[in-house]
N, C-alpha and C positions, 0 to 999 in steps of 0.2 A: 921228147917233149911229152910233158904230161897232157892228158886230155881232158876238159873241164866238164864235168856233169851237169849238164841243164833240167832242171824238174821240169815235167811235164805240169801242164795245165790242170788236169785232172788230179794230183798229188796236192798241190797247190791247193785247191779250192776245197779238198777233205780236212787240209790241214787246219786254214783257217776255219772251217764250220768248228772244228774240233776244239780250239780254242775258243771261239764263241758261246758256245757251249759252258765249259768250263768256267769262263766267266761268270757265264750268267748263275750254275751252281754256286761259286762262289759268294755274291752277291746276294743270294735269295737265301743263302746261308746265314750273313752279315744280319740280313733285314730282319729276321726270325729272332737273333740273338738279342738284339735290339728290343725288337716286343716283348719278348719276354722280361728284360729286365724293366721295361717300363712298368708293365704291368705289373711287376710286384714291386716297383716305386709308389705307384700308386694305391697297390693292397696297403703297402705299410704306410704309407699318409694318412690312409682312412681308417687305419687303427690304433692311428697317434689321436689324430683328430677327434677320436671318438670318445679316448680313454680324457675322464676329467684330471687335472691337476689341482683344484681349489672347490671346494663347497661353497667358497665365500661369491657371495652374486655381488656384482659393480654395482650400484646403486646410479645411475647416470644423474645431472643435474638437471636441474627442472628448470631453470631460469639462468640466465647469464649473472645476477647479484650472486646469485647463490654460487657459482661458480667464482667466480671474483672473492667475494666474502672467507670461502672455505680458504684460498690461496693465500688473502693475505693472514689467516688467522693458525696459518701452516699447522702440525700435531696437535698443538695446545691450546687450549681453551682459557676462557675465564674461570670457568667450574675447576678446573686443574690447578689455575694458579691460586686460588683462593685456596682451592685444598690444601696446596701446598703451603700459604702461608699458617693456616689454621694449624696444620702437624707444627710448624718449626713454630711457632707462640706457644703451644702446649708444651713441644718438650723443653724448652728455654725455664718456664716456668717451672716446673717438674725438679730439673736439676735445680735452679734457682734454691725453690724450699726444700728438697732435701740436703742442699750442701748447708741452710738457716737451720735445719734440724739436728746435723750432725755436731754444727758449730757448737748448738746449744747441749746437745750432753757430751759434748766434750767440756765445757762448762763445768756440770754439773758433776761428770765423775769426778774432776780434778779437785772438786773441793772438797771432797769426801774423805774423812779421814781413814785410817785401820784402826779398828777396835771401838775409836768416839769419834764423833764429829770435829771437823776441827772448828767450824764454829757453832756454839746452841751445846744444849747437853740438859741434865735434869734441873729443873728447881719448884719448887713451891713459893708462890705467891700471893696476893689477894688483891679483886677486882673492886671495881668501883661499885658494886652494890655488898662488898664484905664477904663477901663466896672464896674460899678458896682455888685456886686455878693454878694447875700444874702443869709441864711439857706433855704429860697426856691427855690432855685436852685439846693439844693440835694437832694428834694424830689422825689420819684421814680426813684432812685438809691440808691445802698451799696455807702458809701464816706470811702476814708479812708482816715484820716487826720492826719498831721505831722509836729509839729511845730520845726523849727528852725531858723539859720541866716544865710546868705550870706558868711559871714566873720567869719563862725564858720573854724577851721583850719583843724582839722578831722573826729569827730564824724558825721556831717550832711553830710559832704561827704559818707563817709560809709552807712549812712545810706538810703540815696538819691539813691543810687548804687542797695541796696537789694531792698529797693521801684519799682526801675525800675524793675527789676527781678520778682518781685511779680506782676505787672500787665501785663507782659508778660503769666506770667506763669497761672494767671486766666483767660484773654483772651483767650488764645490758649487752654483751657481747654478740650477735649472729652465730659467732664459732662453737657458744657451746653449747654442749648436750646434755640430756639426764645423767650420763653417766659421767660428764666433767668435772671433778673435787670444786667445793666451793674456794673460796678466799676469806682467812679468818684476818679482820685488821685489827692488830694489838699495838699498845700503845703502854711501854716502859718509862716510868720514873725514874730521872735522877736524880731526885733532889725527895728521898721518903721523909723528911722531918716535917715541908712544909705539904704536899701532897698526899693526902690522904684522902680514902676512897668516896667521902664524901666530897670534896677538892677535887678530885678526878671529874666524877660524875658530873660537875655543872660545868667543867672546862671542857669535855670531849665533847657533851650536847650538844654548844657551839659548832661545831664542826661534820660531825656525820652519826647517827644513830647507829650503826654496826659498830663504831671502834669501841674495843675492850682495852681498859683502862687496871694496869697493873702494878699494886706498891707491895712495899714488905717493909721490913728493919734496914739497918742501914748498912748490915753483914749480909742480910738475901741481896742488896740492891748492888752489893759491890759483887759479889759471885757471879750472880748472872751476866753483871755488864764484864766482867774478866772472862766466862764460859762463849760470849759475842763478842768480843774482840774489841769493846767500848772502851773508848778513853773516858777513866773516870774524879773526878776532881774534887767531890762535895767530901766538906770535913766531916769527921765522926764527932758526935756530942756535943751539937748546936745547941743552943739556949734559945728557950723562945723569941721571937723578936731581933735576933741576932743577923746583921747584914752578913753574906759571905755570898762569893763567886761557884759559879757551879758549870763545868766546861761538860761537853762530851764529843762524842764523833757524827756525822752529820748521813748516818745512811738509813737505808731500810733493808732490812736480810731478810729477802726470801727465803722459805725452808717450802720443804717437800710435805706429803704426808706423811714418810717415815722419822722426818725427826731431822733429814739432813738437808744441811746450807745449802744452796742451789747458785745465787747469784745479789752480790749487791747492787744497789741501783741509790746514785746519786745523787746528787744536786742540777747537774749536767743536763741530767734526763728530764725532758717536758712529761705532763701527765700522760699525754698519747705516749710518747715513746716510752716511757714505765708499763702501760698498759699491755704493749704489744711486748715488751719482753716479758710478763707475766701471763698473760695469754699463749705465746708461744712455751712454755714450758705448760702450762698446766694443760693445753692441747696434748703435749706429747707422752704424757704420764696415761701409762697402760698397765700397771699394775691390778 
């Protein structure tokens, strides 16, 4: 039989100190580890803490309105939304008149002819004080030209009326400037037998002191109104006192300062709206 070994007391009581011991090494080891990692939890908080992230300082609120007020008034302001409507009116308008600008020499190139005009072209004529007057005489100016007769009974009445109105109403214009071309109002016969430039002279009075009043033979009177695109009717080689019909076409041709058609303007169009189509081209002549 085997014989069991009993530790002596003495053995016993080393062992456990031995162990107690050890523990407590252990533990005071644990404790140190410990510190030390706090300790540099806490170096690097205070070097977070330290380091700024924003220049920007919080402005705190002074009053509870003002708190409330800023909340409900969120990013945007009034100042902002005004701004903002103020940009979006400016460029609406912006595009607006440039696309009226382009409209208008698109206008203007298309009636241009190669080589002549396709309507207007040269002639020699004579005014209502007997002066000679030629297409170079509306060069460097807008002309606006209007043929009719003395003895027409309404139509050129009427028409002569809004004429006058119209270079009222470009003259006096805001829009233009020293350097804007004037507006020459001419005023074509077609009927030269009974219209002559004394006949002119107390019939355009009537109507407005700028119009020029222009006759010739009844060969200049037919060219020109064939060179403008005139419907022309009066017979050649009336007798004095001789009743006859005298038709034509019922517009006003704008010409340029070069000599070239630009845009006709009708019956259709009120004095204002002749105006502002004659204003808008003579605005955009930058030659």
């Amino acid at each position: 039989m085997s014989k069991s070994i009993i530790p002596s007391r003495r053995l016993l009581t080393t062992f456990s100190q031995s162990l107690r011991n050890e523990n407590s090494r252990s533990i005071d080891t644990q404790c140190c580890r410990l510190t030390t990692l706090r300790t540099q939890a806490q170096q690097s908080c205070q070097s977070i803490s330290g380091r700024p992230f924003s220049t920007t300082t919080i402005r705190p609120y002074k009053t509870v309105q003002e708190q409330r007020s800023r909340y409900r008034s969120g990013p945007f302001s009034w100042k902002a939304g005004l701004l903002f409507l103020t940009s979006g009116a400016g460029l609406i308008y912006y595009f607006r008149s440039e696309k009226a600008r382009m409209e208008r020499k698109r206008i203007a190139e298309a009636t241009k002819g190669v080589g002549r005009p396709k309507v207007g072209g040269p002639f020699t004529l004579t005014d209502q004080t007997g002066k000679p007057f030629t297409d170079q005489d509306m060069r460097g100016k807008y002309s606006l030209v209007y043929f009719g007769f003395s003895h027409c009974p309404d139509i050129c009445p009427e028409e002569l009326d809004k004429m006058a109105q119209m270079i009222d109403l470009v003259s006096t214009s805001p829009t233009r400037t020293a350097s804007t071309p004037s507006l020459l109002p001419i005023f074509i016969t077609c009927d030269p037998a009974r219209d002559t430039p004394a006949v002119l002279d107390a019939y355009l009075s009537e109507f407005h002191p700028a119009l020029i009043g222009l006759t010739g033979t009844w060969e200049q009177i037919k060219d020109i109104c064939k060179k403008y695109r005139v419907y022309f009717s009066t017979p050649s080689g009336v007798k004095k006192g001789e009743d006859y019909l005298v038709d034509h076409s019922i517009y006003f041709y704008l010409m340029d300062p070069e000599g070239d058609f630009v845009e006709a303007i009708g019956r259709q169009h009120s004095p204002q709206q002749a105006a502002t189509i004659i204003l808008g081209h003579v605005n955009d002549w930058k030659k």
